[in-house]
Backbone as ProteinMPNN parsed JSONL, in Angstrom:
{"seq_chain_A": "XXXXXXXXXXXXXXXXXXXXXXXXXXXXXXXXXXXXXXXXXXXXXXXXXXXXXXXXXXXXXXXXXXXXXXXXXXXXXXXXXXXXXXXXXXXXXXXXXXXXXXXXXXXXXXXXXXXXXXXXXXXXXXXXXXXXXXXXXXXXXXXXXXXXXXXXXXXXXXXXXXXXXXX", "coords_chain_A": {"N_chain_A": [[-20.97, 4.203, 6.587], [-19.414, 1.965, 5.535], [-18.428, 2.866, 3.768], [-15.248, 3.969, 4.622], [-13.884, 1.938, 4.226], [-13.784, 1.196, 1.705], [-12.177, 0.565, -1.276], [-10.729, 3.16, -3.87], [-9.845, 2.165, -6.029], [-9.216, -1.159, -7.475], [-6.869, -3.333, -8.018], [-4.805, -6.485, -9.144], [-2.569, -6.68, -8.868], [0.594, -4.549, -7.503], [1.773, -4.108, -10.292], [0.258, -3.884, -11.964], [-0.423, -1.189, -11.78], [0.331, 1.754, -13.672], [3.119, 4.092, -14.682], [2.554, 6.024, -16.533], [-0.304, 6.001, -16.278], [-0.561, 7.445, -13.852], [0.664, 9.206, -13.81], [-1.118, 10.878, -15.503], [-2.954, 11.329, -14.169], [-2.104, 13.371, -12.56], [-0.413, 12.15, -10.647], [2.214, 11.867, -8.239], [4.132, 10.581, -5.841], [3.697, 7.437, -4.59], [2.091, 5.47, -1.691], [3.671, 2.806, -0.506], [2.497, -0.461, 1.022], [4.099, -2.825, 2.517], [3.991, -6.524, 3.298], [2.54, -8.757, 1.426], [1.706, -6.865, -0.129], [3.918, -6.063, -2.049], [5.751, -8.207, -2.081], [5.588, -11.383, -0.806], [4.402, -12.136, 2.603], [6.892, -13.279, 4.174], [8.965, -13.025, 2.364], [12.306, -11.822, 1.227], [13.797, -10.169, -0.012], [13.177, -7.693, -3.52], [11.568, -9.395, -6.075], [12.207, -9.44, -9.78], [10.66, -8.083, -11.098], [9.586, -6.345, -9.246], [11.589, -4.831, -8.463], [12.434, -3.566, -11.036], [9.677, -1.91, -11.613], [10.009, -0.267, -9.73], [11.994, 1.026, -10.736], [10.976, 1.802, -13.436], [9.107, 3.396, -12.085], [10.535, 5.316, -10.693], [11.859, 6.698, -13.03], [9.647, 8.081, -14.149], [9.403, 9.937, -12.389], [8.168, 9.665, -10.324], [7.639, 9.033, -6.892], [8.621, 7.159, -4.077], [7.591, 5.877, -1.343], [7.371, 3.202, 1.454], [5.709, 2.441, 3.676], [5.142, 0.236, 6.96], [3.5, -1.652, 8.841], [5.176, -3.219, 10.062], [8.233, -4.922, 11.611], [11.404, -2.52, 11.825], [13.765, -4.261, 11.202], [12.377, -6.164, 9.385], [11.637, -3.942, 7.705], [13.748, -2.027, 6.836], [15.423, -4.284, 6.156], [14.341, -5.233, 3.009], [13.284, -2.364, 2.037], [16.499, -0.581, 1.76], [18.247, -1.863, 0.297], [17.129, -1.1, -2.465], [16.997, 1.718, -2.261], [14.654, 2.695, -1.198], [12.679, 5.156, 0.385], [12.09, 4.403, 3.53], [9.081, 3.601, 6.242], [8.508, 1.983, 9.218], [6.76, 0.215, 12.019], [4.695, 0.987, 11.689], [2.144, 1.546, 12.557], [-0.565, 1.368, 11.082], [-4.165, 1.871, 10.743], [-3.928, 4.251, 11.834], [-2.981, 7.89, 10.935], [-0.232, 9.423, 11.503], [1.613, 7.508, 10.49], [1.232, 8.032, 7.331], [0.802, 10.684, 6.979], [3.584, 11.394, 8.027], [5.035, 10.242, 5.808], [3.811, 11.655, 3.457], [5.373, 14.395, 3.638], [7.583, 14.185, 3.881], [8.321, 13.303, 1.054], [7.301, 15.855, -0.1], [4.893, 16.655, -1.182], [1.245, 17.251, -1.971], [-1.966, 15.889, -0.961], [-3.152, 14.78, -2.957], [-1.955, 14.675, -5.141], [-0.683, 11.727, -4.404], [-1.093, 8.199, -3.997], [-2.48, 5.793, -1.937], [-1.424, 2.497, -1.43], [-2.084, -0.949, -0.906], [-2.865, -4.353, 0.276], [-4.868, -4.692, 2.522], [-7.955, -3.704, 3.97], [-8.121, -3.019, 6.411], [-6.344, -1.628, 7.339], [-4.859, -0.861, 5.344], [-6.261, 0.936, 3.325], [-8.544, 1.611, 5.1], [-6.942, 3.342, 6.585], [-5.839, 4.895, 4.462], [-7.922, 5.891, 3.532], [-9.13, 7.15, 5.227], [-7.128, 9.348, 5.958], [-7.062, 10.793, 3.888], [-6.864, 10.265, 1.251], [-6.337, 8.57, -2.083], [-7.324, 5.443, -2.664], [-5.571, 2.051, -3.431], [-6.53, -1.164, -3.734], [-4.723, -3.764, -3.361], [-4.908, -7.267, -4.53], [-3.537, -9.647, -2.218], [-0.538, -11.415, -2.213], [0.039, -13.67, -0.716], [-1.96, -16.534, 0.177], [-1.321, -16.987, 2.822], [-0.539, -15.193, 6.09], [0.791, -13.745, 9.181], [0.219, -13.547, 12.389], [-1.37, -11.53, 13.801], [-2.279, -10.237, 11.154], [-3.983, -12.151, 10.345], [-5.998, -12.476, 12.029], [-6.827, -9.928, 11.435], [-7.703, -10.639, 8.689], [-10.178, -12.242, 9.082], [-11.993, -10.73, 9.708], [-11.62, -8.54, 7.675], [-12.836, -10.089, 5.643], [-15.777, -10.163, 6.317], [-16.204, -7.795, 6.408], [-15.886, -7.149, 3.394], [-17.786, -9.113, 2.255], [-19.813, -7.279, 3.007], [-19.356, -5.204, 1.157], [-19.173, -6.126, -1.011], [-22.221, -7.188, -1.269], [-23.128, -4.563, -1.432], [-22.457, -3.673, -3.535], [-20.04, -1.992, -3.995], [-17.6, -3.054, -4.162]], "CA_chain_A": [[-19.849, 3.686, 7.341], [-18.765, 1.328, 4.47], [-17.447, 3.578, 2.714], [-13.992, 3.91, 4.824], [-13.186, 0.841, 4.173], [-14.277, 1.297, 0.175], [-11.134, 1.382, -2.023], [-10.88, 3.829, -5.015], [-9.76, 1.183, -6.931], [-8.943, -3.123, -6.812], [-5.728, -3.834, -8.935], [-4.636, -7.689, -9.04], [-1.214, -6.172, -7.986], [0.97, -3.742, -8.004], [2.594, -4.221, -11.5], [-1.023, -3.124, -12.979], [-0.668, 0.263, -11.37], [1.441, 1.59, -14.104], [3.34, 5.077, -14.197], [1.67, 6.475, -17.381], [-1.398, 5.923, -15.866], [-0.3, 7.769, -12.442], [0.87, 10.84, -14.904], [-2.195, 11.141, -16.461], [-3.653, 11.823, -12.902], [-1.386, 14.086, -11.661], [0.25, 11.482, -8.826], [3.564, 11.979, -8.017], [4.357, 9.511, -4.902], [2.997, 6.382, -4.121], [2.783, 4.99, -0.094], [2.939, 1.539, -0.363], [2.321, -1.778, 2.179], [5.302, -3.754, 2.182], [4.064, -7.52, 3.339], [1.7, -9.067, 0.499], [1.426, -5.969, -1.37], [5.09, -6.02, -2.754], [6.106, -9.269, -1.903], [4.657, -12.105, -0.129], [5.275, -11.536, 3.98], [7.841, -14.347, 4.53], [9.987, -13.351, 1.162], [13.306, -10.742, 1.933], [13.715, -9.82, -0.878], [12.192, -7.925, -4.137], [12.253, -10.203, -7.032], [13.218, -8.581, -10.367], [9.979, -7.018, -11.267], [9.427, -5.478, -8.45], [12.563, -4.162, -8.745], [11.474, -2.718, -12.448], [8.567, -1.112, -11.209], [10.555, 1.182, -8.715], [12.773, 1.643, -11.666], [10.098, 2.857, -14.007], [8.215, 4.632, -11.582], [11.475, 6.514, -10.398], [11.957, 7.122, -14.396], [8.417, 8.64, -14.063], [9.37, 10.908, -11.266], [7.109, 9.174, -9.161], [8.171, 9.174, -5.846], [7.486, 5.674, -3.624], [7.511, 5.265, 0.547], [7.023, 1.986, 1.771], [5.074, 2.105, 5.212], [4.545, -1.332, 7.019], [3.281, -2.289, 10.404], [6.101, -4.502, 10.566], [9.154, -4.0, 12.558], [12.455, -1.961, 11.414], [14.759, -4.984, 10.902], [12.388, -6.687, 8.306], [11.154, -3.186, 6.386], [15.088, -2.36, 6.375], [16.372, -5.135, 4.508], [13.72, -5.118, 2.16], [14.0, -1.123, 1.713], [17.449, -0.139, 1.663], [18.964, -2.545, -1.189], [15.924, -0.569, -3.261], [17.376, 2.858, -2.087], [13.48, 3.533, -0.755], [12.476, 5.327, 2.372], [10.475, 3.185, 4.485], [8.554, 3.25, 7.991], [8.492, 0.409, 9.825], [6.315, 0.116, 13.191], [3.842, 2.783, 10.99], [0.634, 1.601, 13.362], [-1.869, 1.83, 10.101], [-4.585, 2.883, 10.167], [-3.356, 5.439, 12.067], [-2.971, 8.707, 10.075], [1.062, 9.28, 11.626], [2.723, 7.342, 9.182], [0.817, 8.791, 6.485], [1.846, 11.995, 7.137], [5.384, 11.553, 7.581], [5.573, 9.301, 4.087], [3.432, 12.898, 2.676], [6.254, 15.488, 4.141], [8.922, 13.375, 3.221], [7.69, 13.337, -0.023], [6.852, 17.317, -0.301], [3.398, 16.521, -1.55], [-0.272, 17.25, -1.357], [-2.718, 14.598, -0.668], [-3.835, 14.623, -4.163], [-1.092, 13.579, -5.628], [-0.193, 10.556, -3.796], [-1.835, 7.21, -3.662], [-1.715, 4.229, -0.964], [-1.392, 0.919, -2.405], [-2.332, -2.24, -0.446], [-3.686, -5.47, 0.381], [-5.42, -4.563, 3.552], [-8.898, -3.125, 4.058], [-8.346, -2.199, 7.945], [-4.845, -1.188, 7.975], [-3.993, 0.584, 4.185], [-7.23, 0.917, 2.708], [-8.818, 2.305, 6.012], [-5.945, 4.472, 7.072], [-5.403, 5.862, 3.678], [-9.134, 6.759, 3.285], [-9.35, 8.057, 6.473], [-6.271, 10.412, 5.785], [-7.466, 11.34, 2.659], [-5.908, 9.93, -0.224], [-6.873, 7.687, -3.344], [-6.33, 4.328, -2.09], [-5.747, 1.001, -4.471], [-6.395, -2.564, -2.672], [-3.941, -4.905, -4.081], [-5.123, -8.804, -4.359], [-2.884, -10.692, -1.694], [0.153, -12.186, -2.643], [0.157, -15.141, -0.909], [-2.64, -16.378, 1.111], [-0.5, -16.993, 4.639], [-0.093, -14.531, 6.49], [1.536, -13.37, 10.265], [-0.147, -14.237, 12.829], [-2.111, -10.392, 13.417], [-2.887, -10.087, 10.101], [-4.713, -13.469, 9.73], [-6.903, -12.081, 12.555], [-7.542, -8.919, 10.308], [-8.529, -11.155, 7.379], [-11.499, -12.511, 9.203], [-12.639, -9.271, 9.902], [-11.803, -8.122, 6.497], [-14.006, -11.086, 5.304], [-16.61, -9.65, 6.465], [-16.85, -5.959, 5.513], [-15.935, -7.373, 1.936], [-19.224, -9.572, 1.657], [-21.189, -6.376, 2.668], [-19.341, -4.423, 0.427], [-19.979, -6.825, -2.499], [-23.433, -6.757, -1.116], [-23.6, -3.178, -1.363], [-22.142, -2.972, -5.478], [-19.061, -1.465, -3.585], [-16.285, -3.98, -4.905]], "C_chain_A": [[-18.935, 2.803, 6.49], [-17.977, 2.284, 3.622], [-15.755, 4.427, 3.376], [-13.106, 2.953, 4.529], [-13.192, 0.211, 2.173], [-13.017, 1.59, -0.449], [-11.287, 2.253, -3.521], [-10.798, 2.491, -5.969], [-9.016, 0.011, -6.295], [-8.042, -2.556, -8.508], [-5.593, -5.584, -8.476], [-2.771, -7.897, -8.216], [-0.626, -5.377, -8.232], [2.119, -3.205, -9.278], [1.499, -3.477, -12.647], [-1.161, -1.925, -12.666], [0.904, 0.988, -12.293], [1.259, 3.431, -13.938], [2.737, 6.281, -15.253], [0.105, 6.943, -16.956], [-1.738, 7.387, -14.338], [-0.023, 9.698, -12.932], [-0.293, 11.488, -14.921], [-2.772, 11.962, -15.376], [-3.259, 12.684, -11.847], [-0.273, 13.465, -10.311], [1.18, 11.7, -9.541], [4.41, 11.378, -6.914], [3.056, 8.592, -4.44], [3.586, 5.876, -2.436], [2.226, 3.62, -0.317], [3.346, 0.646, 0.634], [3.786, -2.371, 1.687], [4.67, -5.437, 1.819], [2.509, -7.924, 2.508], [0.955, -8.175, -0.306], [2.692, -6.057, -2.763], [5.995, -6.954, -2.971], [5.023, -10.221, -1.212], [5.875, -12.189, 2.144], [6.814, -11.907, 4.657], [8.536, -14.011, 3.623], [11.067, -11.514, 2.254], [13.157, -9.805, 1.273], [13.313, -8.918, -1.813], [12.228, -8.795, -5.267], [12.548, -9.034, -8.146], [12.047, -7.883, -11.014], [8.928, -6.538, -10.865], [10.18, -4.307, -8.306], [12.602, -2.953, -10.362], [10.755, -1.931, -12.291], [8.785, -0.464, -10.639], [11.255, 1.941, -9.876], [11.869, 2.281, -12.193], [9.214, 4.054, -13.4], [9.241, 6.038, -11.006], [11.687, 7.716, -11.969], [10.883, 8.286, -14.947], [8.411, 9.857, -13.139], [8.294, 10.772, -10.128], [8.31, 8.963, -7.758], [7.842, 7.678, -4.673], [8.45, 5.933, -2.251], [7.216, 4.057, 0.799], [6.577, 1.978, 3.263], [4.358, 1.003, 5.488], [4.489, -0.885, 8.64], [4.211, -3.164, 10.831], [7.657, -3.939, 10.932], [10.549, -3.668, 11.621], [13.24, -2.914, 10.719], [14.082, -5.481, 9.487], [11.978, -5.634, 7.091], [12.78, -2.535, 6.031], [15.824, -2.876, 5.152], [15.907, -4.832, 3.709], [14.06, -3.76, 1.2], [15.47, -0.475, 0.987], [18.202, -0.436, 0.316], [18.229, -1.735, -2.542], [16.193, 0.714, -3.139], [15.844, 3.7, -1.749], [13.263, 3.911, 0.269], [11.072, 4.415, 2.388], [10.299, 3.872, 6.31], [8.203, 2.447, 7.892], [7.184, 1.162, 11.472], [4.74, 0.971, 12.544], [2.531, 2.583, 11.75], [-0.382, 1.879, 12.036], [-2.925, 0.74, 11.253], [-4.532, 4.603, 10.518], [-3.149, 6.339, 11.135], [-1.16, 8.992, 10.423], [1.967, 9.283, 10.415], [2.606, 7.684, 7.874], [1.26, 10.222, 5.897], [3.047, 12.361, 7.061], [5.738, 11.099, 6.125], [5.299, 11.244, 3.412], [4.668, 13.87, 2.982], [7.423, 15.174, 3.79], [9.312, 13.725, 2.198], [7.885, 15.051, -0.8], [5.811, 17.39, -0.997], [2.545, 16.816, -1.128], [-0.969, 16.333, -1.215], [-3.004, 14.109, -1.897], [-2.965, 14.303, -4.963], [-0.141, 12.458, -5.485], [-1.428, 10.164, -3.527], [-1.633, 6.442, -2.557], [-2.499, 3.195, -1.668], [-1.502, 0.141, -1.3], [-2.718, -3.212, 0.055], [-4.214, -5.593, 1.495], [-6.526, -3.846, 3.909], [-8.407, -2.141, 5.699], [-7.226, -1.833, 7.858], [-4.897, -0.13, 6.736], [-5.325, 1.392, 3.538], [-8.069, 2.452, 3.55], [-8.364, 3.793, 6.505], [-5.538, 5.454, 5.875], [-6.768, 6.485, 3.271], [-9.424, 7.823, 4.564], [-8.353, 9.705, 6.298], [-6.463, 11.234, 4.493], [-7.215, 11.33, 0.931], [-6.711, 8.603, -0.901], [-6.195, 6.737, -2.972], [-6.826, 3.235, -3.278], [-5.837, -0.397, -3.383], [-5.584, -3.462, -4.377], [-4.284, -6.089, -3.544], [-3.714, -9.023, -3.356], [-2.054, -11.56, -2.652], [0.508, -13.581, -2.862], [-1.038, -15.184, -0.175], [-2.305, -17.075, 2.437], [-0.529, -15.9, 4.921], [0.519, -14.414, 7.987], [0.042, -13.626, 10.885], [-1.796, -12.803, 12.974], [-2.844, -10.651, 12.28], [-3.846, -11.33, 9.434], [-6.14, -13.33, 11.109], [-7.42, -11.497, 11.849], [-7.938, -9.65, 9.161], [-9.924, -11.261, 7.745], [-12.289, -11.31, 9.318], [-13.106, -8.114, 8.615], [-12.53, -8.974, 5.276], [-15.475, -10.537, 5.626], [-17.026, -8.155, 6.194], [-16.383, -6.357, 4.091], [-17.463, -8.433, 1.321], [-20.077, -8.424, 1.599], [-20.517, -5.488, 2.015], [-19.44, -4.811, -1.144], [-21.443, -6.688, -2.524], [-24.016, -5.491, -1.989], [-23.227, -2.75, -2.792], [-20.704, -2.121, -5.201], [-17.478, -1.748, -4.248], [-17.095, -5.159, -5.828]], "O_chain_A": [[-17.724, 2.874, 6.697], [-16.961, 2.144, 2.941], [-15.2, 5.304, 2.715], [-11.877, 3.026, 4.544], [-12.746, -0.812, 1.652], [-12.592, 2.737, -0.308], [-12.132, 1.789, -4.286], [-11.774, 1.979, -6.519], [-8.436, -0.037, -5.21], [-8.339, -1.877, -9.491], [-6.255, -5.957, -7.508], [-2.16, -8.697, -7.508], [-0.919, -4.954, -9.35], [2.958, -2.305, -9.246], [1.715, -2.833, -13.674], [-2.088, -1.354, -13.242], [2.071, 0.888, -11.915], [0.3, 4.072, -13.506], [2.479, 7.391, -14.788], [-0.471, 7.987, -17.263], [-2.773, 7.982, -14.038], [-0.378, 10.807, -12.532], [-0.461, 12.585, -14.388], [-3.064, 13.142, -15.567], [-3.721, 12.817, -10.714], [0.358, 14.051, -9.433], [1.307, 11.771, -10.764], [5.595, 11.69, -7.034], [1.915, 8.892, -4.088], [4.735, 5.846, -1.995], [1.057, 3.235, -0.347], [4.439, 0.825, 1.171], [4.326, -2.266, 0.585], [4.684, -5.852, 0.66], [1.456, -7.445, 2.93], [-0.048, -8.421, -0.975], [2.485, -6.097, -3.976], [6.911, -6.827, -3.783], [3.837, -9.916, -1.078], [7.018, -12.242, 2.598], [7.583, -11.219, 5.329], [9.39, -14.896, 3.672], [10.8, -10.724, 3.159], [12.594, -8.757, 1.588], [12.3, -8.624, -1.177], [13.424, -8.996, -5.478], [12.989, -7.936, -7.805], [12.436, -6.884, -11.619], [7.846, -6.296, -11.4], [9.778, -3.16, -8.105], [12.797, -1.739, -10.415], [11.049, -0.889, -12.876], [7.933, 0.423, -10.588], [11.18, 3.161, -10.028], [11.646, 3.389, -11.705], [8.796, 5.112, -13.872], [8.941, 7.228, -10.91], [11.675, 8.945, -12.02], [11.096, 9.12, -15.827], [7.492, 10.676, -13.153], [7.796, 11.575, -9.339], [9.528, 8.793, -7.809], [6.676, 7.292, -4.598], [9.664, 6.123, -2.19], [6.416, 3.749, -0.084], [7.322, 1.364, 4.027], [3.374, 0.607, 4.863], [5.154, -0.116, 9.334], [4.092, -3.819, 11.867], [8.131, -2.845, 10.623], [10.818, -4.471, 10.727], [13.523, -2.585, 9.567], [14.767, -5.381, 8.469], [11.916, -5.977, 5.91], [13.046, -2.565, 4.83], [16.366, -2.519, 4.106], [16.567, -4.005, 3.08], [14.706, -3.755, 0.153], [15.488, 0.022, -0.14], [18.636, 0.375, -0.502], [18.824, -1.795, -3.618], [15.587, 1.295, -4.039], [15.71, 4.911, -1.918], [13.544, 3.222, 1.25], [10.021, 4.043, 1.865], [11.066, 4.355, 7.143], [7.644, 1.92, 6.93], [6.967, 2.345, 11.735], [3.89, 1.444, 13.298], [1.724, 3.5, 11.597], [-1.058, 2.893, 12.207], [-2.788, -0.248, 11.976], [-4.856, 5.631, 9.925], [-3.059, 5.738, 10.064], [-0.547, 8.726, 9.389], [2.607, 10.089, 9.739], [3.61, 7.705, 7.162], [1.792, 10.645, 4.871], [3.577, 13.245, 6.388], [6.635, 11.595, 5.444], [6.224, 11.96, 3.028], [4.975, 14.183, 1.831], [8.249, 15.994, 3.389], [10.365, 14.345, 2.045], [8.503, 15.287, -1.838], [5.752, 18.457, -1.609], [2.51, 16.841, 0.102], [-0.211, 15.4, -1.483], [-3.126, 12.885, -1.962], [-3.325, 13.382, -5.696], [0.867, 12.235, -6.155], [-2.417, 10.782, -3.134], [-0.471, 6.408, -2.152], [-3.602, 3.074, -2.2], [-0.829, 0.653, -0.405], [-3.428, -2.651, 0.89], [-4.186, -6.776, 1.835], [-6.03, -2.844, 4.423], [-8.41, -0.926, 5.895], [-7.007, -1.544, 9.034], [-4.958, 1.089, 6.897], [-5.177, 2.592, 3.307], [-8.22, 3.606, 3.152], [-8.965, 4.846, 6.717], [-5.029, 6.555, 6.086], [-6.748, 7.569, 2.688], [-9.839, 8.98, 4.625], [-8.792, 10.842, 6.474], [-5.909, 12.314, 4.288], [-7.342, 12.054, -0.056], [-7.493, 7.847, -0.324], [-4.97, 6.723, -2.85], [-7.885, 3.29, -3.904], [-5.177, -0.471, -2.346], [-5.782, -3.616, -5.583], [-4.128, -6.271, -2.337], [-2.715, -8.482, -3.828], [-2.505, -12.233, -3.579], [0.878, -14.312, -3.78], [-1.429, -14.094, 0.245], [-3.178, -17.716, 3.021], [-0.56, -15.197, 3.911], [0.997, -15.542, 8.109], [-0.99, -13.835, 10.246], [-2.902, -12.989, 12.468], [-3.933, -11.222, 12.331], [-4.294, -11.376, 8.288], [-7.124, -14.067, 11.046], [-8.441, -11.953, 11.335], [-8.768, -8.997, 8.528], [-10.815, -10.681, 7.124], [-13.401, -11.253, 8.793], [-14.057, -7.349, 8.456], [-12.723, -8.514, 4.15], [-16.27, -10.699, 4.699], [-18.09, -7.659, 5.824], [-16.684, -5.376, 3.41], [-17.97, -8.392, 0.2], [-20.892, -8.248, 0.693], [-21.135, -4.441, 2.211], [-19.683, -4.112, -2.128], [-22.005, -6.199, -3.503], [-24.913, -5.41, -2.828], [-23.59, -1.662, -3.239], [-20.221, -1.571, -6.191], [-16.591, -0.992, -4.644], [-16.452, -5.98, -6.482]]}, "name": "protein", "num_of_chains": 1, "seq": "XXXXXXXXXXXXXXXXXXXXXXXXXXXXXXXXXXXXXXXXXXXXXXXXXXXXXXXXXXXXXXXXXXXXXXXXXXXXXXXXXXXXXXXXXXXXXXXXXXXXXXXXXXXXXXXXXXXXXXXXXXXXXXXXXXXXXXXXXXXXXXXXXXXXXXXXXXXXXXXXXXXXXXX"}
């Protein structure tokens, strides 16, 4: 049962997920978290290398979605200035928004990752759907009011997955 919630791989963030690397492995779009994967939840913004990292990975022919649980107005701003498609409202772990980011895209499962700092929401939902998922360390440690529920929760399937030699 641990092992839905098991990520392929722990990065420190997503600046260490580089596009060389993503080559090598055949990926060709990344679906990533918006709030404390790419920023921290409260920022508008991206700063400037965040902004880099779309650049190189576009340079790469990598392809990037941004699906958040969070509503239209704030994955929007964020999005648009960045020229990335985003879903907003995306319900993870739901499989949905998954799907649409993949079709969007014109991809197979196998070459697209999901990136981000959430065991039950990106982690979950992108293992469940079938894809190579990365947990990104937390940006900041605040979060919304939800997601500071899901920590405690995600506190706990991370001791038994340290337990278990998992992470």
């Amino acid at each position: 049962m641990l092992n839905v919630f098991t990520p392929n791989r722990h990065a420190n963030n997503v600046l260490e997920i580089k596009p060389e690397e993503l080559k090598e492995r055949n990926i060709k779009g990344i679906i990533t978290d918006l709030d404390n994967t790419l920023v921290a939840w409260d920022e508008p913004d991206a700063p400037e290398e965040i902004i880099e990292w779309f650049r190189k990975m576009g340079e790469a022919g990598i392809e990037i979605v941004i699906a958040s649980n969070n509503n239209e107005n704030r994955v929007k701003l964020f999005s648009e200035p960045l020229d990335k498609s985003f879903i907003h409202s995306a319900r993870k772990p739901l499989a949905l928004a998954f799907q649409k980011a993949r079709k969007g895209m014109g991809l197979k499962k196998e070459e697209i990752i999901v990136v981000g700092d959430q065991l039950l929401t990106d982690v979950l939902g992108g293992n469940l759907a079938g894809y190579y998922t990365v947990l990104v360390t937390p940006i900041v440690e605040t979060d919304g009011f939800w997601t500071r529920i899901n920590r405690k929760i995600e506190n706990l399937i991370k001791k038994r997955l340290k337990r278990k030699g998992k992470i």
